[in-house]
Chimera marker file (.cmm) of the C-alpha trace (Angstrom):
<marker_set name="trace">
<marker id="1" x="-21.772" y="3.767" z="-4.132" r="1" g="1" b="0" radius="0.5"/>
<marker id="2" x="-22.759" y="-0.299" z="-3.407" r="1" g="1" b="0" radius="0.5"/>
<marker id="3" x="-25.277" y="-0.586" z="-0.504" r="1" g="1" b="0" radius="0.5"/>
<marker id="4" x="-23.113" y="-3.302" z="1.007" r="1" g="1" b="0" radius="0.5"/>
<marker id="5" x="-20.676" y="0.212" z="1.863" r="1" g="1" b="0" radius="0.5"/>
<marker id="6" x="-23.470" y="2.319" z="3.482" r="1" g="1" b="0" radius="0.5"/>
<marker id="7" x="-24.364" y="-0.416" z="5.303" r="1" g="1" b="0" radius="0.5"/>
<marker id="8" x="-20.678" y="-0.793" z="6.530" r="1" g="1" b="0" radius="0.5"/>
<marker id="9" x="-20.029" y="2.810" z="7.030" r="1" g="1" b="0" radius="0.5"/>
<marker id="10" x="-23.355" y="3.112" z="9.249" r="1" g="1" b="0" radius="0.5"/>
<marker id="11" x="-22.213" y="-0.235" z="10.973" r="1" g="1" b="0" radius="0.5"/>
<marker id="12" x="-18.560" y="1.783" z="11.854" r="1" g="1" b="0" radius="0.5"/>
<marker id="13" x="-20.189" y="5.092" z="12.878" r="1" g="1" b="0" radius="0.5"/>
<marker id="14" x="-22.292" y="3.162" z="15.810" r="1" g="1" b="0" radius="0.5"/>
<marker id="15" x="-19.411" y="1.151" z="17.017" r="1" g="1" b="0" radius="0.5"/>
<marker id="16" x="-16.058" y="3.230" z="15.901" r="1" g="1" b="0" radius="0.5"/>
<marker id="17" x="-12.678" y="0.748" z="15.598" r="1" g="1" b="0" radius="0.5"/>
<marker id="18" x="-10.794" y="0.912" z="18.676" r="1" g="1" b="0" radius="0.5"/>
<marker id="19" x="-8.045" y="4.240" z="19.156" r="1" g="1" b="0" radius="0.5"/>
<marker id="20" x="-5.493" y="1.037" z="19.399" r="1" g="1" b="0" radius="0.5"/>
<marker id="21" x="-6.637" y="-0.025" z="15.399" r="1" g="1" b="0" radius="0.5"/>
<marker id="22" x="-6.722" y="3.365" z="14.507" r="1" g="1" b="0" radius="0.5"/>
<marker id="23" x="-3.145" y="3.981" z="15.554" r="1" g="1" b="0" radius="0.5"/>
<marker id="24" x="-2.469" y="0.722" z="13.722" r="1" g="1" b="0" radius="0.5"/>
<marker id="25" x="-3.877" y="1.842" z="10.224" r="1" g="1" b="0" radius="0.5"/>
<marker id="26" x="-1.929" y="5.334" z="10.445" r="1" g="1" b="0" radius="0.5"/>
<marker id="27" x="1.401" y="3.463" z="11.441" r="1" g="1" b="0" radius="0.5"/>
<marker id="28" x="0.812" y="1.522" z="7.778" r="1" g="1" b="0" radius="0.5"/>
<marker id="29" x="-0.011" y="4.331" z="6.039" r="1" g="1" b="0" radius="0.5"/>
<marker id="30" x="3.156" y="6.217" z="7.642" r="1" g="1" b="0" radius="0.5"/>
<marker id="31" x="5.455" y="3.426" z="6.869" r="1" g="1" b="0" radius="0.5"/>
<marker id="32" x="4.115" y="3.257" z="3.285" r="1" g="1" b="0" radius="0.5"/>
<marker id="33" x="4.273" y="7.470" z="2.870" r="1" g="1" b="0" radius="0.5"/>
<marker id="34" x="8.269" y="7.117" z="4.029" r="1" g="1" b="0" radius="0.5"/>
<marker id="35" x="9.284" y="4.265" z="1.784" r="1" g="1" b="0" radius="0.5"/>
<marker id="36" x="7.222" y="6.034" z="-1.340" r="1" g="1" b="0" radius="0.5"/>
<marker id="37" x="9.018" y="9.375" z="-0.686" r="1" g="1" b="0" radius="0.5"/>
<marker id="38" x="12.650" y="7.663" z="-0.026" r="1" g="1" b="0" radius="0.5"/>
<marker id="39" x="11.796" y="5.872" z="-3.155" r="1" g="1" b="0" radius="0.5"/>
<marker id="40" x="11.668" y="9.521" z="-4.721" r="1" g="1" b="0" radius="0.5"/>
<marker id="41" x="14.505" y="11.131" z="-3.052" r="1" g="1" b="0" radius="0.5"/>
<marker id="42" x="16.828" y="8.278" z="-3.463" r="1" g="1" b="0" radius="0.5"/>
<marker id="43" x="15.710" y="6.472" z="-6.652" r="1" g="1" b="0" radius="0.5"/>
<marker id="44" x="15.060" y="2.682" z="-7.497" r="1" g="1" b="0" radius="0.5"/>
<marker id="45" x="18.040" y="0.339" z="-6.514" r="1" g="1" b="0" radius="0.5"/>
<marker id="46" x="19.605" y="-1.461" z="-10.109" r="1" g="1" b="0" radius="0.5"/>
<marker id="47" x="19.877" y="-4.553" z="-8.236" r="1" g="1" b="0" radius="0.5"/>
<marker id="48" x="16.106" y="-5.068" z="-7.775" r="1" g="1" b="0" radius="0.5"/>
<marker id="49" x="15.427" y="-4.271" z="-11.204" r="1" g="1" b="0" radius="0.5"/>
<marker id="50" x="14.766" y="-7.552" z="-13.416" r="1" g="1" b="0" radius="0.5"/>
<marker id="51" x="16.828" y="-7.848" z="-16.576" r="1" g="1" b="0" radius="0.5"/>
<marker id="52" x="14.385" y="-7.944" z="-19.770" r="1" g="1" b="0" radius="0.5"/>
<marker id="53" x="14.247" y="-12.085" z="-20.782" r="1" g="1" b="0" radius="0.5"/>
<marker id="54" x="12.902" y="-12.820" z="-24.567" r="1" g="1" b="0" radius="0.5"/>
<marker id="55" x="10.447" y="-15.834" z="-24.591" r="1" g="1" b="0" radius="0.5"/>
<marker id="56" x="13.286" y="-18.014" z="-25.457" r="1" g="1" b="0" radius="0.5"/>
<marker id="57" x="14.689" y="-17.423" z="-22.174" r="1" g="1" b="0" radius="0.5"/>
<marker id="58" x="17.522" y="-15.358" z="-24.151" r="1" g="1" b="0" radius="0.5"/>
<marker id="59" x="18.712" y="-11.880" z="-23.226" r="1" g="1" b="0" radius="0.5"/>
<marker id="60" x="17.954" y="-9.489" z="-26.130" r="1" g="1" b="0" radius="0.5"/>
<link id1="1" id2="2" r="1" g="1" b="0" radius="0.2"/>
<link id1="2" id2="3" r="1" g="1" b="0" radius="0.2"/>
<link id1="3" id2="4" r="1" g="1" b="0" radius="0.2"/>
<link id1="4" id2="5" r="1" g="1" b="0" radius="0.2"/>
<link id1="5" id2="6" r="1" g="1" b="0" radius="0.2"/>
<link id1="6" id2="7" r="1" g="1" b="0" radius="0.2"/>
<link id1="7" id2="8" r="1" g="1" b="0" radius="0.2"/>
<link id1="8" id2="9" r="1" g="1" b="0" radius="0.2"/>
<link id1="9" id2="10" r="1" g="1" b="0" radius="0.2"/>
<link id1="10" id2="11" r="1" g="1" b="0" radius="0.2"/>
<link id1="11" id2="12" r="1" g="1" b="0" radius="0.2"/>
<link id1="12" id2="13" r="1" g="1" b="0" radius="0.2"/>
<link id1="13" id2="14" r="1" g="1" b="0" radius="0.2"/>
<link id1="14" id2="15" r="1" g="1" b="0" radius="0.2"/>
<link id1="15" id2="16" r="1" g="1" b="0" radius="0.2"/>
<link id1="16" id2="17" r="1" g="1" b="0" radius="0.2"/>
<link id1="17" id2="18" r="1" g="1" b="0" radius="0.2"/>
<link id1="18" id2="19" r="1" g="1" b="0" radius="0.2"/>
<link id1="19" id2="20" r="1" g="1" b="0" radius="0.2"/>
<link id1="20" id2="21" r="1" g="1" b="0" radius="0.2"/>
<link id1="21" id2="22" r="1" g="1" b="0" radius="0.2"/>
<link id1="22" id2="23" r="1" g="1" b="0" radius="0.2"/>
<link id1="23" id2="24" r="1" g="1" b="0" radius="0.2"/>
<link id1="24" id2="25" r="1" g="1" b="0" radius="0.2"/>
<link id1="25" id2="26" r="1" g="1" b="0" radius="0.2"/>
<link id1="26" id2="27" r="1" g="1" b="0" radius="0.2"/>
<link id1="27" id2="28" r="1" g="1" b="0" radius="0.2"/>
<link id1="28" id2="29" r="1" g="1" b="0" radius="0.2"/>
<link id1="29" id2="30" r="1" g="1" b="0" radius="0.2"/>
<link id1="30" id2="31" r="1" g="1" b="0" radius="0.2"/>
<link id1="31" id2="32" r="1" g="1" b="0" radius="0.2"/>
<link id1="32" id2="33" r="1" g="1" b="0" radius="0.2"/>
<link id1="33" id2="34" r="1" g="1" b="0" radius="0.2"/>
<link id1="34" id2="35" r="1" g="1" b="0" radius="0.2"/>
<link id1="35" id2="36" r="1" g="1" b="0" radius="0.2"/>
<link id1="36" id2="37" r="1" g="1" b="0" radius="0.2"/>
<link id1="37" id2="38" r="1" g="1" b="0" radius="0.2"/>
<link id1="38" id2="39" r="1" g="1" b="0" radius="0.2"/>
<link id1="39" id2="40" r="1" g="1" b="0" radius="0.2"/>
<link id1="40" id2="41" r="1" g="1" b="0" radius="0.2"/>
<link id1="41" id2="42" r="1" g="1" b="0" radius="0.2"/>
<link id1="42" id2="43" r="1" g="1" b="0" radius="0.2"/>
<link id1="43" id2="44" r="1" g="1" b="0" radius="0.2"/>
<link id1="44" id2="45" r="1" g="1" b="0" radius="0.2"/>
<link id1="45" id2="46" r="1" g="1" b="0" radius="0.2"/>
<link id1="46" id2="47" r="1" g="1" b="0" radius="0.2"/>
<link id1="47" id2="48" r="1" g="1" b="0" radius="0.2"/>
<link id1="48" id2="49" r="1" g="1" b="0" radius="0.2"/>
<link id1="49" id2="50" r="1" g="1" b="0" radius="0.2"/>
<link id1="50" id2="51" r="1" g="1" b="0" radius="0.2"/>
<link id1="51" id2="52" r="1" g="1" b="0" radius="0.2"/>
<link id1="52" id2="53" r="1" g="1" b="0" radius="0.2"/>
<link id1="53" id2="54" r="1" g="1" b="0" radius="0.2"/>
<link id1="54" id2="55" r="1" g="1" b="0" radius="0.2"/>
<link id1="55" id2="56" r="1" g="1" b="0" radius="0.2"/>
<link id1="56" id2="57" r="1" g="1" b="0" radius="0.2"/>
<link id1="57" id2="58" r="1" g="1" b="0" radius="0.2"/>
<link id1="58" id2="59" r="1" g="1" b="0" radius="0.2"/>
<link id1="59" id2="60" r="1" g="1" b="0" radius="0.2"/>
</marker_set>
C-alpha cells in the first residue's frame, strides 16, 4: 500500500466525512447496484449496441 493512502486514511479517521457525504456515496453506490442488476434481469437494449464498422467505414 502507497504512503500517500495511510496518510489519507489516518487524515479521514481524525476528521470522519460528514453523515450528509456519507449518505451521498451510498446513494451512488445504490443507484449503480440497481442499474447493474436490472442490466442482469432485463438484458442489454439492441438499440444501444454499436453495429461492427470495418476500417473502410463499410459494414462487414
Amino acid at each position: 500500500m502507497n504512503t500517500r493512502w495511510l496518510m489519507r486514511m489516518a487524515r479521514w479517521a481524525q476528521n470522519p466525512p460528514s453523515w450528509g457525504r456519507v449518505k451521498f456515496v451510498f446513494a451512488i453506490i445504490g443507484i449503480c447496484v440497481a442499474l447493474y442488476t436490472a442490466e442482469r434481469i432485463w438484458g442489454w437494449p439492441d438499440a444501444l449496441t454499436p453495429d461492427p464498422v470495418t476500417h473502410r467505414g463499410l459494414k462487414p
